[in-house]
mmCIF file of the C-alpha atoms, coordinates in Angstrom:
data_MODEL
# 
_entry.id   MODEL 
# 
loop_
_atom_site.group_PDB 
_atom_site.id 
_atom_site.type_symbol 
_atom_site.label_atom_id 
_atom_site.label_alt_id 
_atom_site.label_comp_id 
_atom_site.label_asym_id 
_atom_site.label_entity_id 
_atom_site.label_seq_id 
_atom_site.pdbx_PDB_ins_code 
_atom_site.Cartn_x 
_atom_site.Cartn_y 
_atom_site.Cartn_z 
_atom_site.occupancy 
_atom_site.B_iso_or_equiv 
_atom_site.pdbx_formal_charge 
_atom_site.auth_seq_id 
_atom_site.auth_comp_id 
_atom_site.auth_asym_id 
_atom_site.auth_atom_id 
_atom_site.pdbx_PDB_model_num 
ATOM 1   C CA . UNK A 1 1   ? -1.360  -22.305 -9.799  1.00 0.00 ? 1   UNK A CA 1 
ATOM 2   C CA . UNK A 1 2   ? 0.882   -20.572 -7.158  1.00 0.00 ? 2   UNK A CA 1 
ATOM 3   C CA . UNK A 1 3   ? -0.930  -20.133 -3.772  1.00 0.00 ? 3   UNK A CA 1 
ATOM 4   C CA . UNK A 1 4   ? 0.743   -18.308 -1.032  1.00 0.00 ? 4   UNK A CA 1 
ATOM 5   C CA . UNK A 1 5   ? 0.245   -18.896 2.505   1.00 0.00 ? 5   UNK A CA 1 
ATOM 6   C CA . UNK A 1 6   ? -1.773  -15.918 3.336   1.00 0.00 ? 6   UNK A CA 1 
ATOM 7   C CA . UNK A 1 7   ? -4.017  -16.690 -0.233  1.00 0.00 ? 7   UNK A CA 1 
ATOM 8   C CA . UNK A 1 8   ? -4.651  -20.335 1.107   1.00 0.00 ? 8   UNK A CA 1 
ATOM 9   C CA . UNK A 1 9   ? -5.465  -19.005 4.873   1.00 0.00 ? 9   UNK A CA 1 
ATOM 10  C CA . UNK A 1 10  ? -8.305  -16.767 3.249   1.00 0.00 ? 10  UNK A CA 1 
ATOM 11  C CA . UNK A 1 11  ? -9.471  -19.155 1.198   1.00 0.00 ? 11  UNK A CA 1 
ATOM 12  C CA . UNK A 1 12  ? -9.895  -21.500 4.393   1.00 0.00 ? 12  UNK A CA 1 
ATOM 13  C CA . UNK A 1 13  ? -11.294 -18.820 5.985   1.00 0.00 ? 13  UNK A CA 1 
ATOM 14  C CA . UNK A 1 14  ? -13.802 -17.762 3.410   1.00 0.00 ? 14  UNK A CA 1 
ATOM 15  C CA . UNK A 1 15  ? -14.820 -21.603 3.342   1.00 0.00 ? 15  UNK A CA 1 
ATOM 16  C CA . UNK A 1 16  ? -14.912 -21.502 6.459   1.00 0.00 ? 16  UNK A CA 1 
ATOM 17  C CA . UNK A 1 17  ? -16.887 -18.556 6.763   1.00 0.00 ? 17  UNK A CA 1 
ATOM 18  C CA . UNK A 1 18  ? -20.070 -19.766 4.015   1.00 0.00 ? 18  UNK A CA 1 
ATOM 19  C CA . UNK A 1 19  ? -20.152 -22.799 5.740   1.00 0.00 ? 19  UNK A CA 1 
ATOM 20  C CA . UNK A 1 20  ? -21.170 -20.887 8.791   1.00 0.00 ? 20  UNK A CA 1 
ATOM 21  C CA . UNK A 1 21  ? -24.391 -20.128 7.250   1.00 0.00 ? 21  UNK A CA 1 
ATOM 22  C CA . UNK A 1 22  ? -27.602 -22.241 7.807   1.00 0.00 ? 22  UNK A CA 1 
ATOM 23  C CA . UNK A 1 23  ? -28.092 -24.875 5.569   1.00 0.00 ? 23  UNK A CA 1 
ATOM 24  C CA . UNK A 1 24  ? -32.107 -24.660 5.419   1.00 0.00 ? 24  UNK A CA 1 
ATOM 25  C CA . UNK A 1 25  ? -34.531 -22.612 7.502   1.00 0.00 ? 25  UNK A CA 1 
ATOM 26  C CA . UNK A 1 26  ? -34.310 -24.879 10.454  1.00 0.00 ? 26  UNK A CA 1 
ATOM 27  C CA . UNK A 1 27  ? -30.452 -25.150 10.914  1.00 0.00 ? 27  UNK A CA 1 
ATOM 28  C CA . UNK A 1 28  ? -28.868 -23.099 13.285  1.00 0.00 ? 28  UNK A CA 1 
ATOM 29  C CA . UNK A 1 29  ? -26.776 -20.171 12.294  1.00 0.00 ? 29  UNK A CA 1 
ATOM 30  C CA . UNK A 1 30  ? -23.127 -21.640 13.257  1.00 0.00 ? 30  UNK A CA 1 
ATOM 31  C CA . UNK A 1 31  ? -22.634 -17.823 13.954  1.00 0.00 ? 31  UNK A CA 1 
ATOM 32  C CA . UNK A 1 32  ? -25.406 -17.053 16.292  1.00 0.00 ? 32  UNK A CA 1 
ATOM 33  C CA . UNK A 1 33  ? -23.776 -14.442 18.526  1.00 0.00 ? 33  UNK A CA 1 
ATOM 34  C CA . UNK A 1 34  ? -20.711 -11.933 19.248  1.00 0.00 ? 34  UNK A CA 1 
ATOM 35  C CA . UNK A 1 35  ? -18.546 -14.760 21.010  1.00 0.00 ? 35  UNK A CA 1 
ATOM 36  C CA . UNK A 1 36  ? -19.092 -16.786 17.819  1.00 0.00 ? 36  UNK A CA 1 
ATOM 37  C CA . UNK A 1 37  ? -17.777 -14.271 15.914  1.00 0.00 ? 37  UNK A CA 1 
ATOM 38  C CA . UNK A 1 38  ? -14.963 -14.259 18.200  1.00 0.00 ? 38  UNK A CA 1 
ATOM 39  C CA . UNK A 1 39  ? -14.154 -17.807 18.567  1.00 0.00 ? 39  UNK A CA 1 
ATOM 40  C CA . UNK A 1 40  ? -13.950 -17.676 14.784  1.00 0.00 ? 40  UNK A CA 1 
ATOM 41  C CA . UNK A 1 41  ? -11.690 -14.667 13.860  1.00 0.00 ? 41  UNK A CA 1 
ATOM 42  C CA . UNK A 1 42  ? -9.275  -16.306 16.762  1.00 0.00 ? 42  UNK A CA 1 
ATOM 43  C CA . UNK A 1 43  ? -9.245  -20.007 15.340  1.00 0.00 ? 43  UNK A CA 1 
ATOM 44  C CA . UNK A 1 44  ? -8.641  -18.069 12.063  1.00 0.00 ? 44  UNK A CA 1 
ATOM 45  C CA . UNK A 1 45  ? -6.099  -16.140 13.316  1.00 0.00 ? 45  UNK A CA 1 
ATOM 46  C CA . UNK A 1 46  ? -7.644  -12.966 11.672  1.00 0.00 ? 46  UNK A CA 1 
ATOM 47  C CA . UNK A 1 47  ? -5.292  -9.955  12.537  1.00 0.00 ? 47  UNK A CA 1 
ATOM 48  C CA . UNK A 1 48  ? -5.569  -6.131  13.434  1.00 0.00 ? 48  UNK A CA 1 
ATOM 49  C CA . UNK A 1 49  ? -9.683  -6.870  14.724  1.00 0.00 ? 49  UNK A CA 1 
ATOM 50  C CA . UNK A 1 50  ? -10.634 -4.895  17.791  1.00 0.00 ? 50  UNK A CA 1 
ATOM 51  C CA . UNK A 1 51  ? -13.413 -5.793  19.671  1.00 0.00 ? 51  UNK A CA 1 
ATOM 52  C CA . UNK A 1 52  ? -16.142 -6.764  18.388  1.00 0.00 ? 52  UNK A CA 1 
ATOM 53  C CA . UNK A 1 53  ? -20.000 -5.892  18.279  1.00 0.00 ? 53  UNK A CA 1 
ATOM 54  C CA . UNK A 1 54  ? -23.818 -6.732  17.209  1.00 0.00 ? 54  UNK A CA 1 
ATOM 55  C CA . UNK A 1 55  ? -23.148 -4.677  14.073  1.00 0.00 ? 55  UNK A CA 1 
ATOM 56  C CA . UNK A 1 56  ? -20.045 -6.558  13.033  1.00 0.00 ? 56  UNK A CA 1 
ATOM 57  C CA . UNK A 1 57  ? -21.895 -10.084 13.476  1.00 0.00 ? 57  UNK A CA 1 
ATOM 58  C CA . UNK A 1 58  ? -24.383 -8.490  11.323  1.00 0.00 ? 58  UNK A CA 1 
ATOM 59  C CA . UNK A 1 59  ? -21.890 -7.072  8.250   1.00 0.00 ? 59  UNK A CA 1 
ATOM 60  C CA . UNK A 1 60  ? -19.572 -10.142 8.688   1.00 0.00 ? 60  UNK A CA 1 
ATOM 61  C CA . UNK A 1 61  ? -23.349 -12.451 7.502   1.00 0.00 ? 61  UNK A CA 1 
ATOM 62  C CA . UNK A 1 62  ? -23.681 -10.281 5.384   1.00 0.00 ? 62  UNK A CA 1 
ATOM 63  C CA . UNK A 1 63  ? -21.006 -10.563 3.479   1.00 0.00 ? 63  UNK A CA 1 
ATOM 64  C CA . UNK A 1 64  ? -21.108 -14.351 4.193   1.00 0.00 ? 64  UNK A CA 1 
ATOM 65  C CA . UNK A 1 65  ? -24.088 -14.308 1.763   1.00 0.00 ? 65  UNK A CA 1 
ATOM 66  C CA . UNK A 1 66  ? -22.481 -12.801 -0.779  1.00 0.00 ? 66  UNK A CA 1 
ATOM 67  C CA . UNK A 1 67  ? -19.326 -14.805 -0.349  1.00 0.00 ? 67  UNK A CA 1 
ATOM 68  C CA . UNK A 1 68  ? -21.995 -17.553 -0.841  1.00 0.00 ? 68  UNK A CA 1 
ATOM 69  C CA . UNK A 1 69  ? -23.235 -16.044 -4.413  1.00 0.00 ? 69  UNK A CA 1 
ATOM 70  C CA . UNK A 1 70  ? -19.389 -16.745 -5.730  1.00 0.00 ? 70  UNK A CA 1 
ATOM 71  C CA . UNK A 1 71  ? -19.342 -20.238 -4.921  1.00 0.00 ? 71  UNK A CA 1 
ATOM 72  C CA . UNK A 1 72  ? -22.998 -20.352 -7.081  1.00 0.00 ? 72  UNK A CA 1 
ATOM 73  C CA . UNK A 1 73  ? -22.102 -18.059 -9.622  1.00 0.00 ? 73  UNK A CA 1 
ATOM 74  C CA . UNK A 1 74  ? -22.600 -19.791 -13.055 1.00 0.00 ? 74  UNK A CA 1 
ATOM 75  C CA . UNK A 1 75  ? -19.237 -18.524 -14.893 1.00 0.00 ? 75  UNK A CA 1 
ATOM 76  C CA . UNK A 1 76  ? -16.257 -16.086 -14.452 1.00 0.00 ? 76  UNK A CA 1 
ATOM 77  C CA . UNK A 1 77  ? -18.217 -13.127 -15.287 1.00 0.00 ? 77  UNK A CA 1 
ATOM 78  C CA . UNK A 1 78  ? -20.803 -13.555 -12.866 1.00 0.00 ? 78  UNK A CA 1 
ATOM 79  C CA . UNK A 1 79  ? -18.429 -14.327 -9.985  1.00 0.00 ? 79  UNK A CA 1 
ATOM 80  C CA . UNK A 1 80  ? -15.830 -11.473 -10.838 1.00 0.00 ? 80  UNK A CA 1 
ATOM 81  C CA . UNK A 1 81  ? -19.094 -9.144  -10.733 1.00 0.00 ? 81  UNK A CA 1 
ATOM 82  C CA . UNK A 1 82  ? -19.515 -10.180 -7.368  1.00 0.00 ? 82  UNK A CA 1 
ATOM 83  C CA . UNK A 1 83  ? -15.881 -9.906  -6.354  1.00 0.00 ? 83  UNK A CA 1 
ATOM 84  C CA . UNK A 1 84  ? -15.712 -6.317  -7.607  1.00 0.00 ? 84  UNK A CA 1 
ATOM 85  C CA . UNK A 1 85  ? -18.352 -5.653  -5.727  1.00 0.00 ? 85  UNK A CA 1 
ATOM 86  C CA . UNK A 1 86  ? -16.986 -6.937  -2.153  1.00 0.00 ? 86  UNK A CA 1 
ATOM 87  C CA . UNK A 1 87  ? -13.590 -5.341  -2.322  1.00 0.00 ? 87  UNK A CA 1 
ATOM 88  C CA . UNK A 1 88  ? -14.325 -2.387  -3.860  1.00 0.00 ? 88  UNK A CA 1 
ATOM 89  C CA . UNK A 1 89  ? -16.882 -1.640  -0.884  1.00 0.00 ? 89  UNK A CA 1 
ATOM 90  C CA . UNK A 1 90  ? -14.200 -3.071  1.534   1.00 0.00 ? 90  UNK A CA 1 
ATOM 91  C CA . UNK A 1 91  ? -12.330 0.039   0.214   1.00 0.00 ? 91  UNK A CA 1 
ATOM 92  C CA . UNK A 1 92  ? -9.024  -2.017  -0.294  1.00 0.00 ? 92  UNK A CA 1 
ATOM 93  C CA . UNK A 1 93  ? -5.835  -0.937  0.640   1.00 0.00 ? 93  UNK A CA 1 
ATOM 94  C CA . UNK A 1 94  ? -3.050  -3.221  -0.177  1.00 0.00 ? 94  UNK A CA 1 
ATOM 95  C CA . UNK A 1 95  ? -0.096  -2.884  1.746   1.00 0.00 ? 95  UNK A CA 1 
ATOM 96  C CA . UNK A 1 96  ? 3.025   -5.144  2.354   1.00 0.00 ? 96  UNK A CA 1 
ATOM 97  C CA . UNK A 1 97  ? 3.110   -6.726  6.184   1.00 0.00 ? 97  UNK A CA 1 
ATOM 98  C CA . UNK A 1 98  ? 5.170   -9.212  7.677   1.00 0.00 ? 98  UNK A CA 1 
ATOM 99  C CA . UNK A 1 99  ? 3.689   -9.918  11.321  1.00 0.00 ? 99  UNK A CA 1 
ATOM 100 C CA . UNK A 1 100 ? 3.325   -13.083 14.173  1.00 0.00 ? 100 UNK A CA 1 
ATOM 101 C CA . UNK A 1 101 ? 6.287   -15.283 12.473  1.00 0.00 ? 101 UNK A CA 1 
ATOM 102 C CA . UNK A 1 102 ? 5.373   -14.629 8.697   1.00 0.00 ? 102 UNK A CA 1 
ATOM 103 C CA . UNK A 1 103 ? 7.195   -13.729 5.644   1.00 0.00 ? 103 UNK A CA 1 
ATOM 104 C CA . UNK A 1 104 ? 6.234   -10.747 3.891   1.00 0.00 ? 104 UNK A CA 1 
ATOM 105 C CA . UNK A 1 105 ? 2.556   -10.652 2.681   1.00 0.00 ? 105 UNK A CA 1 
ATOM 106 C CA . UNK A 1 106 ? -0.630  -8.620  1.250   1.00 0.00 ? 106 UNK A CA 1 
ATOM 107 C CA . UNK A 1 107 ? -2.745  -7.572  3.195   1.00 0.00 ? 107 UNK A CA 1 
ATOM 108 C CA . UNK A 1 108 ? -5.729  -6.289  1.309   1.00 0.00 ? 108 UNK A CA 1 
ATOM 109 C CA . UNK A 1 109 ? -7.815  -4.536  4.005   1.00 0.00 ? 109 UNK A CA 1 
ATOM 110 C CA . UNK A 1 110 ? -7.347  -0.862  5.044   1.00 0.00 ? 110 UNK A CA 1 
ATOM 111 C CA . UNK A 1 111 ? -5.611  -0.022  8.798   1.00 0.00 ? 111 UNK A CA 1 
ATOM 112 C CA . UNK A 1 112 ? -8.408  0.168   11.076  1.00 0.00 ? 112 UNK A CA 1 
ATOM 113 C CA . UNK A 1 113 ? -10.879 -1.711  8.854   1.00 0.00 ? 113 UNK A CA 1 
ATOM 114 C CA . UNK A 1 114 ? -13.786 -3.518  10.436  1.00 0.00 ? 114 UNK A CA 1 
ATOM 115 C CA . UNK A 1 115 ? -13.495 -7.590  10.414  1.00 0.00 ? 115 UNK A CA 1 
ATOM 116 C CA . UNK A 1 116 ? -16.365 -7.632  8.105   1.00 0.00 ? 116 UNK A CA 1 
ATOM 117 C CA . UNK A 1 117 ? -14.190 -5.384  5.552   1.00 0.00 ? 117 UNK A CA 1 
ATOM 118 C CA . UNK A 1 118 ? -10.896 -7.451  6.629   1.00 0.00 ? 118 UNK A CA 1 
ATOM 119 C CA . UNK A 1 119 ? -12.429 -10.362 5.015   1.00 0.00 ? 119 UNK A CA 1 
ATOM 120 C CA . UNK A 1 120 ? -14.024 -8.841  2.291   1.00 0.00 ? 120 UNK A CA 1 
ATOM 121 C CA . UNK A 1 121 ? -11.324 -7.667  1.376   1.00 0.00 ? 121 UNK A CA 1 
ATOM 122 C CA . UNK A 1 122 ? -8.634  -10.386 1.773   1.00 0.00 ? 122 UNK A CA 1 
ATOM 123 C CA . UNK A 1 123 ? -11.131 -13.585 1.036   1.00 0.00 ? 123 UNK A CA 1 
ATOM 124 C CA . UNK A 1 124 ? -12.259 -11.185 -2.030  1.00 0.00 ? 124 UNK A CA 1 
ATOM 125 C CA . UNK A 1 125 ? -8.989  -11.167 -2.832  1.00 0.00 ? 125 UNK A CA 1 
ATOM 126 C CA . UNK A 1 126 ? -7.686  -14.605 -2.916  1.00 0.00 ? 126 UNK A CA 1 
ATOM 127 C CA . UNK A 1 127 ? -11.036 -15.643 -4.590  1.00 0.00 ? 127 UNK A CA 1 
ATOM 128 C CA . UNK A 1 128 ? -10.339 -13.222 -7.670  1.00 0.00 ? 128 UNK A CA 1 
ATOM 129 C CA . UNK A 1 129 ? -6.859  -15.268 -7.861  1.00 0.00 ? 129 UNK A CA 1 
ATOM 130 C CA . UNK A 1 130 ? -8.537  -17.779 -9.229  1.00 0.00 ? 130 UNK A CA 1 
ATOM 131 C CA . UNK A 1 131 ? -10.742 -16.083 -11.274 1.00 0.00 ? 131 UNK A CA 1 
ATOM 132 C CA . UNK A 1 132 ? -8.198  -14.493 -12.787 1.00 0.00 ? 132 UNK A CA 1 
ATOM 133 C CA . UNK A 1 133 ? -6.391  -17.812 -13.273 1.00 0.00 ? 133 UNK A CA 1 
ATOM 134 C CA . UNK A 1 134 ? -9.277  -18.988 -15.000 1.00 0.00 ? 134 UNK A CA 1 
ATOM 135 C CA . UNK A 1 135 ? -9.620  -21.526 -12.624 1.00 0.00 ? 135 UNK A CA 1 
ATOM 136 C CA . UNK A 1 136 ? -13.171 -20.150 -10.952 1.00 0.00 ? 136 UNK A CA 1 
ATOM 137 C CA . UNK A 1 137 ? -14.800 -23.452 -11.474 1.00 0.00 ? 137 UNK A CA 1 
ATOM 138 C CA . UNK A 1 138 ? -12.290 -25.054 -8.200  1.00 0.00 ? 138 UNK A CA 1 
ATOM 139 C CA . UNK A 1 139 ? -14.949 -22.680 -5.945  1.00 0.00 ? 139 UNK A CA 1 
ATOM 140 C CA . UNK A 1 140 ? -17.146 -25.571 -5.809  1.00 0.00 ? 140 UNK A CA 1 
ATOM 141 C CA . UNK A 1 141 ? -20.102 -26.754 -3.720  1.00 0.00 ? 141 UNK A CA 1 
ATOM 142 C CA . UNK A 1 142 ? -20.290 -30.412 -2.230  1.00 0.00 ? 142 UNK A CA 1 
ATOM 143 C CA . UNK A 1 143 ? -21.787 -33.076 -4.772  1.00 0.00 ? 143 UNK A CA 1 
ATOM 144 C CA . UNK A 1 144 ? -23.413 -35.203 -1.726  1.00 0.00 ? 144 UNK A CA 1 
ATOM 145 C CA . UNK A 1 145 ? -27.376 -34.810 -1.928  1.00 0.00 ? 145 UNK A CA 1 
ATOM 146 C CA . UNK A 1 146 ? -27.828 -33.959 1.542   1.00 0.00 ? 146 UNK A CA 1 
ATOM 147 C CA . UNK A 1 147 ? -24.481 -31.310 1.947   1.00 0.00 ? 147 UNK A CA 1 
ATOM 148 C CA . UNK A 1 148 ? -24.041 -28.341 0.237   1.00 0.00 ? 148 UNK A CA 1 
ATOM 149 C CA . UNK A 1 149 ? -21.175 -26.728 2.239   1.00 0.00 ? 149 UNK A CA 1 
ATOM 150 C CA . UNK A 1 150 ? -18.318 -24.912 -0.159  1.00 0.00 ? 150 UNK A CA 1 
ATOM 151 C CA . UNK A 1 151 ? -14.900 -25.896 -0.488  1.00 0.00 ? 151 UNK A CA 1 
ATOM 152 C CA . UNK A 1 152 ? -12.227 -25.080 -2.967  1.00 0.00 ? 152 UNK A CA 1 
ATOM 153 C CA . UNK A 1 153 ? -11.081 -28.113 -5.367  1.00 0.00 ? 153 UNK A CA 1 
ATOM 154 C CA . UNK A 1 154 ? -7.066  -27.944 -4.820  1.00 0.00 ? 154 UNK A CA 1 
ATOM 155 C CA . UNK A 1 155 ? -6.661  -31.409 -6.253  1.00 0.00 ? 155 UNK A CA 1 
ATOM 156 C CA . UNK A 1 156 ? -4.362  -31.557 -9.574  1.00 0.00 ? 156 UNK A CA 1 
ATOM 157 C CA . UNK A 1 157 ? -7.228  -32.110 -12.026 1.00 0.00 ? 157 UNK A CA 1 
ATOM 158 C CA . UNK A 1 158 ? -10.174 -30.595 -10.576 1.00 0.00 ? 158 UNK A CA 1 
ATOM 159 C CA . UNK A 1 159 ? -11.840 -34.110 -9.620  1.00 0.00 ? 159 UNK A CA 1 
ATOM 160 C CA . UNK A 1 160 ? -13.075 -33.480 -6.143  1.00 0.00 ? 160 UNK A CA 1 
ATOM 161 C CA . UNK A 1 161 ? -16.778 -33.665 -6.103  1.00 0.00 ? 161 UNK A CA 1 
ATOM 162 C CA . UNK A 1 162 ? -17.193 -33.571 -2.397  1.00 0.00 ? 162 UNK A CA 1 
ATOM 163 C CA . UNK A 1 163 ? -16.231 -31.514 0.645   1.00 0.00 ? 163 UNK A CA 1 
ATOM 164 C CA . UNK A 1 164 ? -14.717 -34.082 2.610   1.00 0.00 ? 164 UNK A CA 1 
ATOM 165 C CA . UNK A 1 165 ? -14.107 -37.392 1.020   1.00 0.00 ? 165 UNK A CA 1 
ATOM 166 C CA . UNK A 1 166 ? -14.180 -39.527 4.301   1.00 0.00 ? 166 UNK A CA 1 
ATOM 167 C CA . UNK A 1 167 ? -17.662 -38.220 5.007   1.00 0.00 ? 167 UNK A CA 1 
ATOM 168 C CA . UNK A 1 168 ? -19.404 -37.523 2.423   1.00 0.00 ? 168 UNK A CA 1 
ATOM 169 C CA . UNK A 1 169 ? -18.047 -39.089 -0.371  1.00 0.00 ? 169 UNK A CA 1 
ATOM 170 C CA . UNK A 1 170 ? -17.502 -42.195 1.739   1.00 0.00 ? 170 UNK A CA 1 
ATOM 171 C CA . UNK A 1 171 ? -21.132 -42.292 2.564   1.00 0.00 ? 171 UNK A CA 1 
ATOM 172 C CA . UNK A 1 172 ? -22.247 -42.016 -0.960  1.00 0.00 ? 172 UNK A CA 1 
ATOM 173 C CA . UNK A 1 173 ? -19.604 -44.292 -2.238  1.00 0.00 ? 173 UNK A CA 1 
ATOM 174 C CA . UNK A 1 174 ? -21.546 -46.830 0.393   1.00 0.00 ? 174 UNK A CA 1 
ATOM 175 C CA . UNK A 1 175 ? -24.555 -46.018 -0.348  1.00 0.00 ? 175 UNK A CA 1 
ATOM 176 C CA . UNK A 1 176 ? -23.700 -47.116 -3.781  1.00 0.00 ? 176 UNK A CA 1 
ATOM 177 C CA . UNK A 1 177 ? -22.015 -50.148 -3.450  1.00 0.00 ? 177 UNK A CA 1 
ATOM 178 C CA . UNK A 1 178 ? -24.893 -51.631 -1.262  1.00 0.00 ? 178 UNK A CA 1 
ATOM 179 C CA . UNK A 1 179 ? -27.126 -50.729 -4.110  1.00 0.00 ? 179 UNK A CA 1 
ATOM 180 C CA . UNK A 1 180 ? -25.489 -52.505 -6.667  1.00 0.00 ? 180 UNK A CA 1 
ATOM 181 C CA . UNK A 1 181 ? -25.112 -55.628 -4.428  1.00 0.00 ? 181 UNK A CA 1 
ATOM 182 C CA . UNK A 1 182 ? -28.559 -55.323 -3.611  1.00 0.00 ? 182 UNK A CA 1 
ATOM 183 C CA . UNK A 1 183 ? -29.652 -55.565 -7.128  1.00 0.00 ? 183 UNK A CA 1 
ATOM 184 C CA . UNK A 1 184 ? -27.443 -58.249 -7.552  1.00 0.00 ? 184 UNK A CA 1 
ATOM 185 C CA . UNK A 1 185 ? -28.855 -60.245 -5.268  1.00 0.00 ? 185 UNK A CA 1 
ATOM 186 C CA . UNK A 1 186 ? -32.172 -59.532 -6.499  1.00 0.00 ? 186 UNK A CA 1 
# 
């Protein structure tokens, strides 16, 4: 599967963006306030975004939720439901751009658009790439017990089971190991 630079940049971003959310009830929101919200469409390098407000913390969790519900959804249908549904209320415009150093690209959202459409309709976007590729199954949640965060299985034949392998899967791969010589020595 072809990814393009501005597909893989929303697809970090969209990861990026569900992993902002609160894990339980008594996590913190890793987007608690305006400046977050900032500090995140800069490190994301998020174009045409004017200033932002209370109201567009509160649509860009919103549609972090339901960015959320496609890494969970259960098949293709379910997920390209859920697609349709962000970028068609995005009100997508694509339109051709080459801007800050890169090559011609889509853009998905509409001139002027709010950050919380921008992503909704971009992320939306590169996420229904891989629907369509019938590869919706790479939008993956992490396999350690005590993470959950999303990530997007690039590798060549869909093995990763966790969202970082030096952390978590390092920890469980320990975890495992001392088990086993534990009931060895036992």
């Amino acid at each position: 599967m072809l990814i393009t630079h501005d597909t893989r940049c929303a697809l970090d971003t969209v990861v990026d963006l569900v992993n902002t959310a609160p894990e339980d009830d008594a996590a913190p929101d890793a987007l608690p306030d305006v400046a977050a919200l900032e500090d995140f469409v800069r490190n994301h390098e998020i174009s045409d975004v004017g200033t932002l407000s209370e109201f567009d913390l509160s649509a860009v969790r919103k549609i972090r939720g339901r960015f959320a519900a496609v890494f969970a959804a259960p098949n293709p249908r379910a997920a390209a439901a859920l697609i349709n549904d962000l970028v068609a209320a995005a009100g997508t415009t694509p339109r051709l751009t080459d801007h800050d150093g890169y090559d011609w690209h889509v853009h998905y959202f509409a001139p002027g658009a709010s950050v919380a459409d921008h992503l909704a309709a971009d992320c939306g976007m590169a996420l229904a790439f891989f629907v369509v590729a019938g590869e919706q199954e790479r939008l993956r949640r992490c396999e350690a017990p005590d993470c959950r965060r999303a990530f997007v299985d690039l590798s060549r034949n869909r093995s990763r089971r966790y969202c970082d392998s030096r952390t978590c899967g390092n920890r469980l791969h320990v975890a495992a190991y001392r088990a086993r010589r534990k009931e060895a020595a036992g």
